[in-house]
C-alpha positions as CSV (number, residue, x, y, z in Angstrom):
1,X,-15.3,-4.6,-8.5
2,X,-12.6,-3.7,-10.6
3,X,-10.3,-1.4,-8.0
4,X,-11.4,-3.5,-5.2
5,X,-8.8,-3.5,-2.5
6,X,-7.9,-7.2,-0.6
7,X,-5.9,-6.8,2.6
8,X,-5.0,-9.4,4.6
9,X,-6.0,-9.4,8.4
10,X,-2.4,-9.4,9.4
11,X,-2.1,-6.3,7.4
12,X,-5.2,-5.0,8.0
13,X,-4.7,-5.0,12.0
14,X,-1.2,-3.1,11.7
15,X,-2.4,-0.6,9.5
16,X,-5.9,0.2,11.5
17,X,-3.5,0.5,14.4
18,X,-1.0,2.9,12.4
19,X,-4.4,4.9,11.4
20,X,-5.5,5.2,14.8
21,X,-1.9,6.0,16.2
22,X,-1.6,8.5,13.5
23,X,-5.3,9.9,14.0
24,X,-4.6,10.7,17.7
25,X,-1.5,12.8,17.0
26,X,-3.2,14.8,14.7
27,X,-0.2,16.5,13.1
28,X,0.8,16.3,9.2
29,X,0.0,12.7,8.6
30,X,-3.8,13.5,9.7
31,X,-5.0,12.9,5.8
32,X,-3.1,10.3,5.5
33,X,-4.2,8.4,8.2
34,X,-8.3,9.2,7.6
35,X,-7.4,8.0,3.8
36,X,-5.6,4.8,5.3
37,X,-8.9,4.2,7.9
38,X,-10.6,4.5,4.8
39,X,-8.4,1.9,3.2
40,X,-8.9,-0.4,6.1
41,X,-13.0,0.0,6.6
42,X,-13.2,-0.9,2.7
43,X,-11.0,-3.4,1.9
44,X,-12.1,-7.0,1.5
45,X,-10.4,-8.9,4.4
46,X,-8.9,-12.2,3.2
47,X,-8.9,-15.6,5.6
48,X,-6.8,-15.1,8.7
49,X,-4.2,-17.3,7.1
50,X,-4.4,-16.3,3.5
51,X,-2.9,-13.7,1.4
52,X,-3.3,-12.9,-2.2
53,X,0.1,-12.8,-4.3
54,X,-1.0,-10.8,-6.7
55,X,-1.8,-8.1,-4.1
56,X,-0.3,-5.1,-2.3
57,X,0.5,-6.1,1.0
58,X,2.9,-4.4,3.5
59,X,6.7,-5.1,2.2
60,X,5.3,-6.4,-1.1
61,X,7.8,-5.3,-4.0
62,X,6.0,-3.4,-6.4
63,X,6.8,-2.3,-10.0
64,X,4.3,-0.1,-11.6
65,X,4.7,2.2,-14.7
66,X,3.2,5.6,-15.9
67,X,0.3,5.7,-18.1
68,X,1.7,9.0,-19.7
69,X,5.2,8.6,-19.9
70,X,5.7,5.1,-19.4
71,X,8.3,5.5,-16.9
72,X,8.9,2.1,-14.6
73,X,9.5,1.7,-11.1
74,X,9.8,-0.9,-8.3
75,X,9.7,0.2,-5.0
76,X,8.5,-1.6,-1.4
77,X,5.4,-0.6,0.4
78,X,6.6,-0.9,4.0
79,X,5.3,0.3,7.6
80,X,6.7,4.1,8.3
81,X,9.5,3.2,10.5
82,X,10.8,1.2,7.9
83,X,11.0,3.6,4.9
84,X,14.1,4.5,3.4
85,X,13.8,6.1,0.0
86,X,17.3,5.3,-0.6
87,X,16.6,1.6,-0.7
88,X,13.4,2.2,-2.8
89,X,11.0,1.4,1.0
90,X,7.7,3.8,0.4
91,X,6.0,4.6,3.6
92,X,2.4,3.4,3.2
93,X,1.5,6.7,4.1
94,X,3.0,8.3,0.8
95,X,0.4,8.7,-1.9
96,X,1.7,6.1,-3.7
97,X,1.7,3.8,-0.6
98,X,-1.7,4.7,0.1
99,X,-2.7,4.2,-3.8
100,X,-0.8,1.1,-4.3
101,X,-1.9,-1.0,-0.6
102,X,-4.3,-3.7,-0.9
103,X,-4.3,-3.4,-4.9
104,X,-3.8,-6.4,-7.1
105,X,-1.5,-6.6,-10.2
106,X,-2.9,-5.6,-14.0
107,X,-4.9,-2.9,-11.9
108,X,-5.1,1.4,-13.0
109,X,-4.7,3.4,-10.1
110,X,-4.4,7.4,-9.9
111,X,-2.4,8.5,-7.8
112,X,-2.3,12.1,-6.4
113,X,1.1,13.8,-5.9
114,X,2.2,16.1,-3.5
115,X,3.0,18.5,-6.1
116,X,-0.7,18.4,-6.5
117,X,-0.7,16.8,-9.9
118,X,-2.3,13.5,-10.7
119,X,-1.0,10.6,-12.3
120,X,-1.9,7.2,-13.7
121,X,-0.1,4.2,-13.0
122,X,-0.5,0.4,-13.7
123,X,0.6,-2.2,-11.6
124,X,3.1,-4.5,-13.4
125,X,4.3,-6.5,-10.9
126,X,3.8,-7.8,-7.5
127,X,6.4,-10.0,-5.3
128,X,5.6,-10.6,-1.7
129,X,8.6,-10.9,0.9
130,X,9.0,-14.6,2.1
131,X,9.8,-13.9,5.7
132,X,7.2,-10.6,6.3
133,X,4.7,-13.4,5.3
134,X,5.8,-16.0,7.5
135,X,6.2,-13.5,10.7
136,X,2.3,-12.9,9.4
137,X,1.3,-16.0,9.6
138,X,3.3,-17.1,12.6
């Protein structure tokens, strides 16, 4: 499957519970959270205690470039109450979080913006955060 998403359960638990959490409050993140329930029904769930590298995963660094202007960017696809757009942490309830989660590298992706417009992106990179993984696992 060639934009199959992989998610590890770790992952997949805190964002079904941020779906859910979301869901119930039923304000402006109500999309986002059906889209990210979506996400989480879909995915292919990896062993408890494995996770891809090559994947999106929560607090995965992520550099990506557009497909029609080339453009490159690295940000960090974090949990909500982590995001900080100065330090380049992306919500993974932004369209590109929700685009980008549980991809793997070398993978095309659109992504819909909130101006409406879409845009193409490749993955170009994917570094996982050493101690996010460890708290994971532990």
């Amino acid at each position: 499957m060639k934009n199959q998403r992989y998610l590890a359960q770790s992952d997949a638990a805190i964002l079904y519970q941020l779906a859910e959490q979301r869901l119930r409050l039923e304000g402006a993140d109500m999309e986002a959270a059906e889209q990210l329930s979506d996400i989480v029904a879909t995915a292919t769930r990896l062993q408890p205690t494995s996770r891809r590298k090559d994947t999106v995963a929560l607090n995965a660094s992520v550099s990506y470039a557009s497909m029609l202007s080339g453009q490159a960017a690295c940000i960090a696809v974090v949990h909500p109450q982590d995001a900080d757009g100065a330090a380049s942490r992306v919500s993974v309830l932004t369209p590109i979080g929700l685009a980008l989660i549980g991809r793997r590298c070398d993978t095309t992706i659109d992504v819909q913006l909130p101006s409406g417009r879409m845009e193409k992106i490749r993955i170009l990179e994917v570094r996982q955060d050493a101690a996010s993984y460890r708290d994971a696992m532990s």
